[in-house]
Residue frames relative to the residue before (quaternion, step in Angstrom):
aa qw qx qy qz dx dy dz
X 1.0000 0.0000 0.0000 0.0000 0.00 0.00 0.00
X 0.4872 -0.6551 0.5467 0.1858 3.61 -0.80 1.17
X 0.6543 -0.5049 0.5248 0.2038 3.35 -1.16 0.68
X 0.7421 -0.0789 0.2804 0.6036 3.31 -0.06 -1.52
X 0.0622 -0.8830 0.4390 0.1537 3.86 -0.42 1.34
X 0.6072 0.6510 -0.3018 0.3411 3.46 0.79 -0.05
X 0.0791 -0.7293 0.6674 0.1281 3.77 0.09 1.32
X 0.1456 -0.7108 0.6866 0.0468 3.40 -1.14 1.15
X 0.1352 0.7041 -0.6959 -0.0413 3.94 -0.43 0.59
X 0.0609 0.7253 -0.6856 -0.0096 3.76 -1.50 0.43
X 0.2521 -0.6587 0.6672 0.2396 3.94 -1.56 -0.41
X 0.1241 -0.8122 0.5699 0.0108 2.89 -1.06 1.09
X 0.0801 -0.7566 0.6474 0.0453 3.99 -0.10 1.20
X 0.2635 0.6578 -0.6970 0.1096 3.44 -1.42 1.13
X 0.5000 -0.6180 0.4706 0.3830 3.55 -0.58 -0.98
X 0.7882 0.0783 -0.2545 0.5549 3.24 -1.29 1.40
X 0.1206 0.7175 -0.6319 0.2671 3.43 0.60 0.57
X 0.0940 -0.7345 0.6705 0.0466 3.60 -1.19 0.99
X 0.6169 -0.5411 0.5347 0.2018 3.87 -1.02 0.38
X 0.7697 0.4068 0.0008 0.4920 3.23 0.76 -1.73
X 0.7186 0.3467 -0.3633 0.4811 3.56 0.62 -0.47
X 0.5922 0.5826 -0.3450 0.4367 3.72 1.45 -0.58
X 0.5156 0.6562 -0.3379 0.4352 3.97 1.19 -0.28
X 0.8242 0.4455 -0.0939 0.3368 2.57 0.93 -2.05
X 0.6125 0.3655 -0.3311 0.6178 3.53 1.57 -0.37
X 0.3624 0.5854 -0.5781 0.4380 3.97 0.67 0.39
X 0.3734 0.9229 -0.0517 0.0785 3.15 1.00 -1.53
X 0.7892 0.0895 0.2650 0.5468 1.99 -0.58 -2.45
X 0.8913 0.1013 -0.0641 0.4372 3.55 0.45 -0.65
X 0.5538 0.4740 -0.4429 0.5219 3.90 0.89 1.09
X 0.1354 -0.6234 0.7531 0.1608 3.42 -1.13 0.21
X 0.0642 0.7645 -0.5260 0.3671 2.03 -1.91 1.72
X 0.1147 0.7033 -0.6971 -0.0788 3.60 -1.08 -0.44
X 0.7805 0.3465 -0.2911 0.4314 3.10 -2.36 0.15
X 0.3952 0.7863 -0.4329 0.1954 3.47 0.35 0.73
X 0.0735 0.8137 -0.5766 0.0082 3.38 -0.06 1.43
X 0.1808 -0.7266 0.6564 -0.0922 3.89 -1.12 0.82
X 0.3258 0.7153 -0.5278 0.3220 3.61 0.72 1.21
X 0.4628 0.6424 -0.5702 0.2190 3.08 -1.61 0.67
X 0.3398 -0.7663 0.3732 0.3975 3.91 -0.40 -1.31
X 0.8204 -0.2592 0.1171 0.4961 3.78 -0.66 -0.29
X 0.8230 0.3391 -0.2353 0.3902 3.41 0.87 -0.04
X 0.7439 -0.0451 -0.1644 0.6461 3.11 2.15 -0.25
X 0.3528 -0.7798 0.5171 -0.0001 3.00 -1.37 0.97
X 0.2632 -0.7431 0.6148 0.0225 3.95 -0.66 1.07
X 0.3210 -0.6841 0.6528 -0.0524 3.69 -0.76 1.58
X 0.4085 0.5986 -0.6779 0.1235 3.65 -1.07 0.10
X 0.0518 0.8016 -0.5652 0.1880 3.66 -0.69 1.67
X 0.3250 -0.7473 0.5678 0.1164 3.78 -0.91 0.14
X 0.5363 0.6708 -0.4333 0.2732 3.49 0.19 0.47
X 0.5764 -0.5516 0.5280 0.2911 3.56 -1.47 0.34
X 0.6377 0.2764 -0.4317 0.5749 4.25 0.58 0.55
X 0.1183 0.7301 -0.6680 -0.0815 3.69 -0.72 -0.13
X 0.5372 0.4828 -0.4872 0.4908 3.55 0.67 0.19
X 0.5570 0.4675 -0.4470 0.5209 3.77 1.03 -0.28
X 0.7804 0.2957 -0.3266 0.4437 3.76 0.58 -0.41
X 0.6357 0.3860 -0.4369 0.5060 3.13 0.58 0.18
X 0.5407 0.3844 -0.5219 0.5362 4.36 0.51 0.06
X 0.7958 0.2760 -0.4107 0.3490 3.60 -0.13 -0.79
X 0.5371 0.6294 -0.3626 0.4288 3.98 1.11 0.01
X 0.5584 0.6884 -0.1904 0.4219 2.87 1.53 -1.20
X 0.6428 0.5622 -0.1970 0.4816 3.46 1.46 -1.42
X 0.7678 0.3600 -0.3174 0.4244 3.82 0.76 -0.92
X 0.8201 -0.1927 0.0032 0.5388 3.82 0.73 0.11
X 0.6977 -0.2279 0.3117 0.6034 3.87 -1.20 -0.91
X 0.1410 -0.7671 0.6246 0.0397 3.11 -1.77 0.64
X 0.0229 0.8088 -0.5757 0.1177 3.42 -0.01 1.01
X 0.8159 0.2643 -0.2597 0.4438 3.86 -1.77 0.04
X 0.1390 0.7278 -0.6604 0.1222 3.60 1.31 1.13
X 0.0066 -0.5813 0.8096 0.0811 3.94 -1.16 0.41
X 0.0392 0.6750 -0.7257 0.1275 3.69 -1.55 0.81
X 0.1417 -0.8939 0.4076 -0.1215 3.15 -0.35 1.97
X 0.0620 -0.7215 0.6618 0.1940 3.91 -0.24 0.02
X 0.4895 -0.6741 0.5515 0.0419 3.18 -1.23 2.32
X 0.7809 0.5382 -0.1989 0.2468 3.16 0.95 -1.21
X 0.5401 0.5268 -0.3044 0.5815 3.23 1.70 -1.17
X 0.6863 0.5116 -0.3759 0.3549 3.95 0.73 -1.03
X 0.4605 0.5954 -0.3583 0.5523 4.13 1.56 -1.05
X 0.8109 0.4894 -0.2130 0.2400 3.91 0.87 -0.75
X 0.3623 -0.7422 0.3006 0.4770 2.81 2.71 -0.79
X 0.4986 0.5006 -0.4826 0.5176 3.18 1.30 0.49
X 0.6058 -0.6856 0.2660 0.3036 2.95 -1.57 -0.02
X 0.5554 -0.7433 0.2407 0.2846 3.60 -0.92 0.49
């Protein structure tokens, strides 16, 4: 049984987007793992593990447009079904 089953990856295009302040509020207030937050001020790559994705997608939701949302279930995929 996975930890946290939901690989949540998305982009986020806004402005002044920072790398470092997105981590740090992953952080402090998501559970999680496998957090990657790459890109630069104008776009931004998501790729997280965690049981809420609607929490990462509202607070993502907040720094600009989100688009190429992909929201997987690890667990059904560990099973050969699909994800």
């Amino acid at each position: 049984m996975l930890e946290f089953k939901y690989d949540t990856q998305l982009l986020i295009e806004g402005e002044d987007l920072d790398e470092d302040v997105i981590s740090d509020y992953f952080a402090q207030n998501l559970k999680g793992d496998c957090l990657l937050a790459v890109g630069d001020d104008e776009l931004i790559k998501i790729h997280f593990h965690t049981n809420e994705p609607w929490k990462v997608l509202e607070y993502c939701s907040t720094l600009g447009e989100i688009y190429d949302i992909v929201i997987e279930d690890m667990d059904r995929q560990a099973k050969g079904l699909k994800g």
